[in-house]
SESEDREN-93151 format. One record per residue: residue number from 1; residue in one letter; x, y, z of N, C-alpha, C in turn. Coordinates in pm, 1 decimal. Layout:
residues N
R|NUM|A|X|Y|Z|X|Y|Z|X|Y|Z
...
***
This chain:
residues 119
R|1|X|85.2|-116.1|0.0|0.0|0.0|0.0|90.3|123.0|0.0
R|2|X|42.2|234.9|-81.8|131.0|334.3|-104.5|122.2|416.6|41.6
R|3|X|205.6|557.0|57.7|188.5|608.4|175.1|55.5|694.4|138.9
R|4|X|45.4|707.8|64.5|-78.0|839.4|19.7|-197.6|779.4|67.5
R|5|X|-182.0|626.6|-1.3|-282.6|547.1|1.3|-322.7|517.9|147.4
R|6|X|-254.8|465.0|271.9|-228.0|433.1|395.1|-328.4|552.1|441.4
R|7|X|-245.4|741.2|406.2|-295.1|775.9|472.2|-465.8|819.6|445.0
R|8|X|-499.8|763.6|316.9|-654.1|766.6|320.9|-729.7|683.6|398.3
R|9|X|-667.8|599.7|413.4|-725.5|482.0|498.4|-760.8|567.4|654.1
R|10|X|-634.3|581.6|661.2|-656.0|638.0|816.3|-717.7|756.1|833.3
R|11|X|-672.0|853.2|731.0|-828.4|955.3|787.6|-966.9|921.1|774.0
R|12|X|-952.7|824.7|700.8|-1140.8|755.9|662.4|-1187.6|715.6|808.5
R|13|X|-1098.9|613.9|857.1|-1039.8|541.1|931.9|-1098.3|686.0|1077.7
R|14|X|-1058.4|732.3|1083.6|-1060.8|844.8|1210.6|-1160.3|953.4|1193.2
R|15|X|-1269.2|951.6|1088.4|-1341.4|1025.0|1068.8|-1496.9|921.9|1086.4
R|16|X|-1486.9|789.4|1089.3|-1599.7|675.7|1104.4|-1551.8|683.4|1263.5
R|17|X|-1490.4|706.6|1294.3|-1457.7|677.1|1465.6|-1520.9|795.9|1552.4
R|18|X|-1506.0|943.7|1475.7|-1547.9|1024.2|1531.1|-1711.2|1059.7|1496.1
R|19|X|-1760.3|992.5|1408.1|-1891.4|980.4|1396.8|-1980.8|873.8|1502.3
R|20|X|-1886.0|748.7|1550.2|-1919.1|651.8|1574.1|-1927.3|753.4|1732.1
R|21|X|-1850.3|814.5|1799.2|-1830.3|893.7|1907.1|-1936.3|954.2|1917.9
R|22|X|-1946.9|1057.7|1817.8|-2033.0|1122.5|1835.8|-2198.6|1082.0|1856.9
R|23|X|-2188.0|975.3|1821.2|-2323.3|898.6|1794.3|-2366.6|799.3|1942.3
R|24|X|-2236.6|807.7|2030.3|-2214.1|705.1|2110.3|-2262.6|866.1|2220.1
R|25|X|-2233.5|963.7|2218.4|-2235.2|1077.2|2317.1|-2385.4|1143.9|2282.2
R|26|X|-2410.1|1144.9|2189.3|-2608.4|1171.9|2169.6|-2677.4|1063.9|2266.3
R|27|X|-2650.7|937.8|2216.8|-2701.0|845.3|2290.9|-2720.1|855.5|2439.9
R|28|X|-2593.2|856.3|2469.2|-2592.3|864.7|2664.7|-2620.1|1067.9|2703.5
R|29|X|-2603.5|1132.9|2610.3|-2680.0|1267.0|2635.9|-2840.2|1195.9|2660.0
R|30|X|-2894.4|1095.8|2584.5|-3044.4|1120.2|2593.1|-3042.5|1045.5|2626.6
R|31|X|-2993.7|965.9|2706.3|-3009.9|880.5|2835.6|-2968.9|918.1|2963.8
R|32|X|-2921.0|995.1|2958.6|-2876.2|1063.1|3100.4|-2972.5|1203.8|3093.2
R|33|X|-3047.8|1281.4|3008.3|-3171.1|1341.7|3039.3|-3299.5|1287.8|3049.0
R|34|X|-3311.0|1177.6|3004.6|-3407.9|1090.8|3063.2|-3440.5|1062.6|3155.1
R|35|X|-3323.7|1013.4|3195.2|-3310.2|939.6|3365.8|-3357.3|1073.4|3439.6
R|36|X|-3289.1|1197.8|3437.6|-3307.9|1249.0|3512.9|-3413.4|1349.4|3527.7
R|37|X|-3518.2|1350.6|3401.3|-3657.1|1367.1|3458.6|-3721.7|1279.2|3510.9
R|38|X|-3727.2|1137.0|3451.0|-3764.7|1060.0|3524.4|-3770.8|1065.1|3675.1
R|39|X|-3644.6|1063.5|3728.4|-3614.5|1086.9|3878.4|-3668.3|1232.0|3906.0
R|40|X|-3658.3|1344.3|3835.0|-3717.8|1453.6|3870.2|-3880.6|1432.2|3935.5
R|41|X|-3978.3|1344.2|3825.8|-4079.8|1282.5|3832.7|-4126.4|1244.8|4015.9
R|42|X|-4023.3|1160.2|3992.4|-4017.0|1080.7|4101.2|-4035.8|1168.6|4274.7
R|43|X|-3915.7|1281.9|4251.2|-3877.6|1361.7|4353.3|-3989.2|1412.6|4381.4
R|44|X|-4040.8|1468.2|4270.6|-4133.6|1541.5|4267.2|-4246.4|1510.0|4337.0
R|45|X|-4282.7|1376.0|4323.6|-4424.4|1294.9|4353.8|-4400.1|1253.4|4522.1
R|46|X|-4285.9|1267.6|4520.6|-4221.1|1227.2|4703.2|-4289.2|1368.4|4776.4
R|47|X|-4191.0|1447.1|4714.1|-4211.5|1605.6|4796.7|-4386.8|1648.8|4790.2
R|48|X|-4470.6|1606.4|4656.8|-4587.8|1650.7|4679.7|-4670.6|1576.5|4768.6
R|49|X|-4600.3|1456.6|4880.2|-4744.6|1355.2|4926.7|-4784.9|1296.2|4831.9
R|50|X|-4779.1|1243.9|4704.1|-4823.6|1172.6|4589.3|-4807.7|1033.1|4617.8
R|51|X|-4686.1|985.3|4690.2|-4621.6|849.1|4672.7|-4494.8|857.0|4810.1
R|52|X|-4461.0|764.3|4857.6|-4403.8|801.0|4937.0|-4271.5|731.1|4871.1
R|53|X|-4126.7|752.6|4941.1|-3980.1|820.6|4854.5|-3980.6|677.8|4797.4
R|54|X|-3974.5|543.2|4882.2|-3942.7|454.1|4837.6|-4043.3|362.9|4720.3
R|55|X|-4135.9|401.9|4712.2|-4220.4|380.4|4608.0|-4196.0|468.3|4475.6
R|56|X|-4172.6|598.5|4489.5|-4171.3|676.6|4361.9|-3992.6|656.0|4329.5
R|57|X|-3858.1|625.9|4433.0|-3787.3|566.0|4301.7|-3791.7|438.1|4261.7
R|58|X|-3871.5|308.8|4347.7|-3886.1|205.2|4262.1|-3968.1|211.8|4138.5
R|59|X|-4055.1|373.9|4130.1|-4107.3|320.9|4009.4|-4032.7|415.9|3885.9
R|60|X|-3919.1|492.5|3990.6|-3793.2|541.1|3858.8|-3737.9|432.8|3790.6
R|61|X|-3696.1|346.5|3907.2|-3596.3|195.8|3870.9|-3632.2|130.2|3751.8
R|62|X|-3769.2|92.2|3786.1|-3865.6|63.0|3692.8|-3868.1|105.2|3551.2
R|63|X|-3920.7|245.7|3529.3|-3916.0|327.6|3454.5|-3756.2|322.1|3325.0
R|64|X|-3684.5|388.4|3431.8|-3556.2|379.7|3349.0|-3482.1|249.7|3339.0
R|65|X|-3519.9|121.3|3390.8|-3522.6|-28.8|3317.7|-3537.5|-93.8|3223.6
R|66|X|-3676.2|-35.2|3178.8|-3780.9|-74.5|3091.1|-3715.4|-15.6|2985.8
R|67|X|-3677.2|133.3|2970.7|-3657.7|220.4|2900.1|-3530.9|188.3|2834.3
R|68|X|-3434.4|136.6|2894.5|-3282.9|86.3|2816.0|-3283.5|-63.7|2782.6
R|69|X|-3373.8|-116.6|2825.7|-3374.9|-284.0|2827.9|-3318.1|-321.2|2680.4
R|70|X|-3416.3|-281.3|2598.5|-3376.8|-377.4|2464.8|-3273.4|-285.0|2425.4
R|71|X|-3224.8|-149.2|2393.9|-3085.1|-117.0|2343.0|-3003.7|-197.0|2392.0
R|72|X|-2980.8|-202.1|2565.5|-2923.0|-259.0|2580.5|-2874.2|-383.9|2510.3
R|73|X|-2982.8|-480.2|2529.8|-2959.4|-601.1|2521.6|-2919.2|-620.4|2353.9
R|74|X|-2947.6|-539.9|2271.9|-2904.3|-542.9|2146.6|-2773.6|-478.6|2149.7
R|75|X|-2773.1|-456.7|2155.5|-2607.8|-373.1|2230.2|-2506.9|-504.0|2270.1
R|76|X|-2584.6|-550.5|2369.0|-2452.4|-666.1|2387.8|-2451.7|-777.1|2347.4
R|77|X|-2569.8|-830.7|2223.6|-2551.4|-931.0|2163.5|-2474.3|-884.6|2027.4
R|78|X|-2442.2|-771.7|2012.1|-2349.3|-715.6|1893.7|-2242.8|-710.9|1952.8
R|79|X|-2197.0|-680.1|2078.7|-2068.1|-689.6|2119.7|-2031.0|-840.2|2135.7
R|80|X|-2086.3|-918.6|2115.1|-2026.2|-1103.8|2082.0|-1990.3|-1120.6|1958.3
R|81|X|-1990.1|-1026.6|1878.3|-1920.9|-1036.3|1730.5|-1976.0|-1148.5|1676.4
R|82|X|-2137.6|-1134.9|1627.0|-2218.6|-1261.2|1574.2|-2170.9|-1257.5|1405.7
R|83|X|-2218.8|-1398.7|1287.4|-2169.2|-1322.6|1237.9|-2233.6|-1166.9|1125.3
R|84|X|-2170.6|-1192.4|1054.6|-2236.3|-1061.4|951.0|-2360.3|-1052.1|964.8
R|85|X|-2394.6|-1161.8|904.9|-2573.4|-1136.5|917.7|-2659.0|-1116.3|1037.3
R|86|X|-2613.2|-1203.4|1108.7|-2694.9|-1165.4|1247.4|-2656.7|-1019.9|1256.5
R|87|X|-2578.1|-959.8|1277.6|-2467.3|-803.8|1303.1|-2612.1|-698.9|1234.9
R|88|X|-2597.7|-715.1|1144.0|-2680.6|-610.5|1059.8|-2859.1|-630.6|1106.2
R|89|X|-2849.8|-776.8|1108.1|-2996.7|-786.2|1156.2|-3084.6|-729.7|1308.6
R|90|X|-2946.2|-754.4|1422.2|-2921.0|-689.6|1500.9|-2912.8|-548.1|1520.8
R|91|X|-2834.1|-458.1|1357.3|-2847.0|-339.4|1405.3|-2995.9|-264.8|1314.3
R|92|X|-3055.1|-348.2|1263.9|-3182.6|-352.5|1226.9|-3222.3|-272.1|1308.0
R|93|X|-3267.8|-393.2|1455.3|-3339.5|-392.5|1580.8|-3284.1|-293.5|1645.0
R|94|X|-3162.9|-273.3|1656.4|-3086.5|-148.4|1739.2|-3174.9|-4.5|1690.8
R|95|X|-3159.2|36.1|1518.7|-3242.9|112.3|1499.4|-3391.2|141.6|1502.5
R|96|X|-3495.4|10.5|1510.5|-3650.8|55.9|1554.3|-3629.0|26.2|1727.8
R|97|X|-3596.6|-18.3|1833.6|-3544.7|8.6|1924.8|-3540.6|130.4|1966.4
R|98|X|-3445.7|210.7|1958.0|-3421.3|318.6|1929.3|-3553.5|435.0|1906.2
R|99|X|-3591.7|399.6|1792.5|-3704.1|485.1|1758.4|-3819.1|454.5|1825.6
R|100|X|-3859.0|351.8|1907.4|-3944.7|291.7|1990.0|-3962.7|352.3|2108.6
R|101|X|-3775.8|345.8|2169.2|-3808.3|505.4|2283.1|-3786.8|627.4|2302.3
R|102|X|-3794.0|664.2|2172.4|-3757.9|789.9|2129.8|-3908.4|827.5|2095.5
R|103|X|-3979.0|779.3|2110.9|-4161.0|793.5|2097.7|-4194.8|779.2|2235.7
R|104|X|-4126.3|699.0|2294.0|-4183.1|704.5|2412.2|-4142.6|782.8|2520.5
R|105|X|-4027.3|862.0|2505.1|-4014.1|990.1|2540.4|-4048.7|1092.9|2499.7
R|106|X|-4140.8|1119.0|2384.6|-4167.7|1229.6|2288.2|-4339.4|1175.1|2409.0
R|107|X|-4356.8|1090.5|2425.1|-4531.6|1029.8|2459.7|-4525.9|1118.2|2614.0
R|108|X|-4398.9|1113.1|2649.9|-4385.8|1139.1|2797.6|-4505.7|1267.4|2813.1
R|109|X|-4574.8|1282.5|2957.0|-4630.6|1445.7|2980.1|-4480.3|1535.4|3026.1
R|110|X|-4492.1|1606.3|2976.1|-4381.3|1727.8|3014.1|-4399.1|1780.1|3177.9
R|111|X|-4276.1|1731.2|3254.2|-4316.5|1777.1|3406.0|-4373.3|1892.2|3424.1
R|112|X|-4457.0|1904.1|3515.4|-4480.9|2023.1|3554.4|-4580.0|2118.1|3468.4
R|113|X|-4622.2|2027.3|3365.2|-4700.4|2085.7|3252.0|-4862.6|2101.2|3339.3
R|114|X|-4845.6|2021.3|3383.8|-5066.5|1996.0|3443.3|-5007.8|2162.2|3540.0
R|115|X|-4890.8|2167.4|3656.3|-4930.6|2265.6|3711.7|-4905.5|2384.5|3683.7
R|116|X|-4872.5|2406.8|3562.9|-4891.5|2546.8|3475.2|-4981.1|2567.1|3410.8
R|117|X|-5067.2|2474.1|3394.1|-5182.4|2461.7|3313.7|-5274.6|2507.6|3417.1
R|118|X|-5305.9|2495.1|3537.5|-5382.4|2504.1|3611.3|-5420.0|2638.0|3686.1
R|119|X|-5317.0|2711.2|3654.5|-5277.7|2824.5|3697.3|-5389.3|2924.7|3641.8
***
């Protein structure tokens, strides 16, 4: 392989990595604002008399369980390096997955929405 050639490789090479990053840091951005309305939810329903503490975060636990379950688990049956086909079929599922709770956070009520409404 020529050097010219090499170094196309490697910027290709380091530009799929920084997409792959970037794609890896959206992800846990919108999983780590999730979680933490969720738990906002939660706090919330403690401090109003709604639920008492240990009930409203088992039903965070709950909540944000349910909510990563199958990425997850598609997630780490791709990290066993199945082969090709399973891989793609897998990241099939990774992508409606994905879009599955990305509806179901769009479904969410917006905290705090009923008591501005009420106002």
């Amino acid at each position: 392989m020529s050097a010219d050639r090499h170094c196309d490789v490697v910027i290709v090479g380091a530009r799929a990595a920084g997409a792959a990053t970037a794609l890896l840091l959206a992800r846990l951005g919108h999983d780590a604002y999730r979680d933490a309305e969720l738990l906002a939810v939660a706090l919330d329903r403690t401090i109003r008399g709604e639920a008492d503490e240990a009930t409203a975060l088992s039903t965070y636990e709950h909540q944000r369980d349910e909510a990563l379950r199958d990425i997850f688990d598609i997630t780490c049956a791709m990290a066993s390096y199945p082969a090709v086909e399973e891989f793609v079929e897998l990241q099939r599922h990774l992508a409606h997955a994905i879009d599955v709770e990305a509806a179901d956070a769009a479904a969410r009520p917006i905290p705090g929405q009923r008591a501005f409404a009420a106002r």
